[in-house]
C-alpha positions in Angstrom: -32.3 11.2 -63.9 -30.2 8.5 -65.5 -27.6 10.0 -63.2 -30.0 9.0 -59.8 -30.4 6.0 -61.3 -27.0 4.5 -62.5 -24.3 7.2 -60.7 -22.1 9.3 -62.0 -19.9 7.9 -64.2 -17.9 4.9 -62.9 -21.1 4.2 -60.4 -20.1 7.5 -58.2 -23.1 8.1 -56.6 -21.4 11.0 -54.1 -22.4 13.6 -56.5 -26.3 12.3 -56.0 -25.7 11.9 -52.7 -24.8 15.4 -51.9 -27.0 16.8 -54.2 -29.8 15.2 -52.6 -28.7 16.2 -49.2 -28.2 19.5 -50.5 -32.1 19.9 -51.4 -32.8 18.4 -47.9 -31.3 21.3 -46.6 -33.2 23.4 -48.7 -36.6 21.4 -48.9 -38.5 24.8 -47.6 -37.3 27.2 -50.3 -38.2 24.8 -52.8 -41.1 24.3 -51.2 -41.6 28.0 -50.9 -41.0 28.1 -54.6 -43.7 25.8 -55.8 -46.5 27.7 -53.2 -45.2 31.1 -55.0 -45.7 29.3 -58.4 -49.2 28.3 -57.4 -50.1 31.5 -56.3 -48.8 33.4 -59.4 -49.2 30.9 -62.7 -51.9 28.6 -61.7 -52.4 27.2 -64.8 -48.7 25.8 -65.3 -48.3 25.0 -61.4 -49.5 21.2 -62.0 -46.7 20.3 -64.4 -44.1 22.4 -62.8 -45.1 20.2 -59.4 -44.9 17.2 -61.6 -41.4 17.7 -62.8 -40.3 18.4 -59.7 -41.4 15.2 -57.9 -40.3 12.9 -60.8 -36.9 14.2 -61.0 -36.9 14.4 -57.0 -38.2 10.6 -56.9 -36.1 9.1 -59.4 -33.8 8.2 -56.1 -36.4 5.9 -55.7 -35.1 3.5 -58.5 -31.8 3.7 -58.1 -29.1 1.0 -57.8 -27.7 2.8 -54.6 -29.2 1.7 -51.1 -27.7 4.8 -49.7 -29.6 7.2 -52.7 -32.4 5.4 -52.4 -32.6 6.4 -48.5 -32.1 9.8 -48.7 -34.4 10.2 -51.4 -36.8 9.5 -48.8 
């Protein structure tokens, strides 16, 4: 999360970037994912959801314009 936040090391924020990107690609497996996890283990679905969005959102905070817009 740091990562999101600060960069890579030496501020390289390309690694976040194409991470992000890379889930954007993706957003409807993962999405798939968390409906299965629902489905199957109710009872640890909330926090799994949780996690998820705070280490999706942590773009939010970061010292990157760039990260910060794809995160949305």
């Amino acid at each position: 999360m740091t990562a999101c936040i600060k960069g890579a090391k030496g501020q390289n924020y390309e690694p976040i970037l194409t991470w992000y990107n890379m889930l954007c690609d993706n957003v409807f497996i993962l999405a798939d994912l968390l409906y299965f996890e629902q489905k199957q283990l109710a009872a640890s679905a909330t926090q799994t959801f949780a996690k998820v969005m705070a280490a999706l959102g942590c773009g939010f905070y970061s010292y990157s314009l760039d990260v910060t817009n794809v995160t949305f």
